[in-house]
N, C-alpha and C positions, 0 to 999 in steps of 0.2 A: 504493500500500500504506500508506501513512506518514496519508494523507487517511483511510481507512478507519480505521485504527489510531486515527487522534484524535478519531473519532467513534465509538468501542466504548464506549458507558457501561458494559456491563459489567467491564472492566479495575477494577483498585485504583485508589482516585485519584491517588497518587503517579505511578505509569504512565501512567497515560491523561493528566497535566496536563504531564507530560513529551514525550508523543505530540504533544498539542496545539502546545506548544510549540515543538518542534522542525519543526511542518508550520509554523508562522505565519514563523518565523524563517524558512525555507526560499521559503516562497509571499510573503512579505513582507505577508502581510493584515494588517489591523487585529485586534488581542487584546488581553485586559486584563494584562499584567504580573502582575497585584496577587498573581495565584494563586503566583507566587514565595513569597508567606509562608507559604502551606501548611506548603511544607519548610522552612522554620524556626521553623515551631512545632512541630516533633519535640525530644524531648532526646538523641536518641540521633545518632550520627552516621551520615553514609548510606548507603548499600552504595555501592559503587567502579563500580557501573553508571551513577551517575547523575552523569558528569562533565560533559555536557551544563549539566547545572544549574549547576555552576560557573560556568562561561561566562555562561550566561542573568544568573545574582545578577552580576556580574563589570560586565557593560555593561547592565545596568538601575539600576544605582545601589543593591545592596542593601549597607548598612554592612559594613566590613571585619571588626568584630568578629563580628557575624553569623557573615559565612560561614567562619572562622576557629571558630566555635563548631562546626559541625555536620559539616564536613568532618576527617577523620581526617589529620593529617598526615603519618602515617609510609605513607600510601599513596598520597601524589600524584599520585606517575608512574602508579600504576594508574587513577586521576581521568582525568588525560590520556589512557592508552592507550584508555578507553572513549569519547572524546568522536567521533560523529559529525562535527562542524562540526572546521572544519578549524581544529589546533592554533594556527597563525599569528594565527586571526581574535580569539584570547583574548590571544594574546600583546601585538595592536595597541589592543583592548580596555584593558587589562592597565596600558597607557602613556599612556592618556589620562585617567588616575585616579591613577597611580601620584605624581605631587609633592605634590597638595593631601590626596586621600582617604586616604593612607599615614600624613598627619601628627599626626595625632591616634588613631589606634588605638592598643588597647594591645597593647605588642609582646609581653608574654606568650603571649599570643594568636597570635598570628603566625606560628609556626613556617612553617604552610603557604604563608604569602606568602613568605617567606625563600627557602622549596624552588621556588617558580614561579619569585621571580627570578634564582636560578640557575641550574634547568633553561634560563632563554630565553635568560639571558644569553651562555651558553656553548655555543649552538645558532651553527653556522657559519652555518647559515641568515637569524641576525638581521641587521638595519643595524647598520651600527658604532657608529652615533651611539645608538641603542636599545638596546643592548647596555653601553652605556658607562651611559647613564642608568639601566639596572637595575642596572647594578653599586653605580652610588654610591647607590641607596638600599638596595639587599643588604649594601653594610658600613658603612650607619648604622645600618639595623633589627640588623643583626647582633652590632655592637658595644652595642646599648642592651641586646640580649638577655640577652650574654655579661654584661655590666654585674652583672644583675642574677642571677645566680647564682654569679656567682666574686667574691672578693674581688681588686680589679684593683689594690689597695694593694702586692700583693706579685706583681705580674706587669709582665713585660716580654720584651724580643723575644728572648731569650735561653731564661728560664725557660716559653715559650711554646712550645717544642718538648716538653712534658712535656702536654700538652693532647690533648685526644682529636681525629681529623685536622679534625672538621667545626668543630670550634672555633676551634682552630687558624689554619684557614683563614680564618675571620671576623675572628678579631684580626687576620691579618696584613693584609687587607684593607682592616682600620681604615687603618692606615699607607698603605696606596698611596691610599687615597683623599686622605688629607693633599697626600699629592706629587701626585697629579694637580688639587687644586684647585688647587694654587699654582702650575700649568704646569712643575712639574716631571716632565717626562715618561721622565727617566733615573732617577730615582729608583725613581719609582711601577711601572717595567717590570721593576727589580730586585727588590720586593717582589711581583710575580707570576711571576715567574721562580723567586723561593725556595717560592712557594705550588705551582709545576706542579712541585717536587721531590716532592711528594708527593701531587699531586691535578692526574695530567700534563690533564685534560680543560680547564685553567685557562692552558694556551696559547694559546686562541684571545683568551683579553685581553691576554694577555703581548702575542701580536702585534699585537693594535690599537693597544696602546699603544707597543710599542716604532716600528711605523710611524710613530707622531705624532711621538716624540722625533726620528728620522733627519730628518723632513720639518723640527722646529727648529734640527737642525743645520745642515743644507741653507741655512735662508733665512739664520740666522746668519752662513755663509761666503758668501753672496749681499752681503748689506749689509757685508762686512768688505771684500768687491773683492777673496775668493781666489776669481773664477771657477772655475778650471782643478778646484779640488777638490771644490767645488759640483758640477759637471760628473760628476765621478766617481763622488760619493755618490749623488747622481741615478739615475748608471746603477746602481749596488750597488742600491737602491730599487726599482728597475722591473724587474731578474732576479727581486728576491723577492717583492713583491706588484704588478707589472705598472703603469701607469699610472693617473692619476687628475685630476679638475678641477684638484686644488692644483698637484700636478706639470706638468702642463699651461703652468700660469700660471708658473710660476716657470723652466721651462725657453725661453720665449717673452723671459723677464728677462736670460736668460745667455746 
């Protein structure tokens, strides 16, 4: 069907190059990309059908600013709920662009990238390690965002409860980024612990990260020679997220 469909000249062209598309990417033939500019040489932004295209612009390398221009942000999740190809494949897309393509955009622009990396990031579904690295560019972009529409001269983590929650939430994430750059992993769990008081979907990093910190207290009382408690934290660790390579190695140590 999908074959036929991408060979209906009669279709619109946005249709029919989206057909095209979506068979070549499927049958893996050879096509030319380039028809991606089509839809952004539109001004207007696109109907919520053509999430597919996100995808397509996403892993062909079309500029961030771009597709930030023509996708509507306050409709994301309907971008996503339309996408044939399966959500994960943008997601992995998504992270292999995500350090270098991010860093130069302008983040006004951005809103829509801010909403994907926190839809993926707080997907139970993602790698931890994937989830981790969308987070710390969700509360860089996010905090550059915030930057530039509040005056940050008279804000702090206090007067930051008075912020509308999605705001909120980015500032406070500024902060757990800090602590987790710096391997502070008790820190940075209590500043997503204060964020899932009011955006409880922000537990699923709370645990990734508070996992990380038990796992440094752990080797901590490893290298101090209190076995016996090492031992015990261990097991508290493996009732609550089960087993793992690190765990592995460190209980082989005790």
């Amino acid at each position: 069907t999908l074959k036929i469909l991408s060979e209906c000249e009669d279709l619109e062209p946005m249709r029919l190059n989206l057909y095209k598309m979506r068979y070549a990417e499927i049958t893996g033939s050879e096509f030319d990309w380039s028809c991606l500019e089509y839809y952004f040489s539109q001004n207007e932004h696109l109907d919520t059908c053509y999430g597919d295209v996100l995808y397509f612009a996403v892993k062909y390398g079309v500029n961030f600013d771009n597709i930030a221009r023509i996708f509507d942000s306050d409709n994301t999740e309907a971008y996503l709920n339309s996408m044939t190809i399966d959500k994960n494949e943008l997601r992995n897309v998504l992270n292999t662009r995500i350090d270098e393509d991010m860093q130069d955009c302008d983040v006004s622009a951005c809103i829509i990238f801010i909403k994907l990396l926190r839809y993926f990031m707080l997907n139970e579904d993602t790698d931890k390690n994937i989830g981790l690295n969308f987070f710390a560019r969700y509360a860089q972009i996010g905090f550059e965002y915030i930057s530039l529409i509040l005056n940050m001269d008279n804000l702090d983590e206090n007067s930051a409860y008075v912020l509308p929650k999605n705001i909120r939430e980015m500032y406070l994430s500024s902060f757990a980024l800090v602590e987790l750059s710096d391997g502070n992993y008790a820190a940075a769990s209590e500043y997503l612990d204060k964020i899932s008081e009011f955006c409880p979907e922000f537990k699923v990093l709370y645990n990734i990260v508070y996992a990380l910190n038990v796992k440094n207290m752990i080797c901590t009382l490893v290298k101090g020679g209190n076995l016996a408690s090492a031992k015990e934290l261990i097991n508290q660790y493996t009732e609550l997220y089960g087993s793992d390579e690190d765990i592995d190695e460190i209980k082989d140590m005790v």
